[in-house]
Steps between C-alpha positions, in 0.01 A plus 500: 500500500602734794616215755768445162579823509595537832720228429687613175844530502631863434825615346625767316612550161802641353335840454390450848150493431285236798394185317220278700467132374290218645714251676530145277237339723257721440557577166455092471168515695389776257545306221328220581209684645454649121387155407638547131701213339825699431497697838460111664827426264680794602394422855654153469851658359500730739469239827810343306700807592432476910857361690 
């Protein structure tokens, strides 16, 4: 988990409060790793989203 972390995307929020959030690669990578049926759906939908 920390190389993903090191690569999350950080912006702020309207409050401006620093939000952290694991780049769509990684978050992709994560979800197959869990193995699960829906995470390996959500994976799928989620490669769908890459330009």
């Amino acid at each position: 988990m920390t190389p993903c972390l090191t690569r999350a995307e950080t912006t702020r929020d309207p409050v401006g409060f620093t939000v952290r959030y694991a780049a769509l690669d990684d978050l992709i990578r994560m979800r197959r790793a869990l193995g699960r049926p829906k995470d390996l759906r959500r994976a799928d939908e989620l490669a769908r989203l890459r330009p």
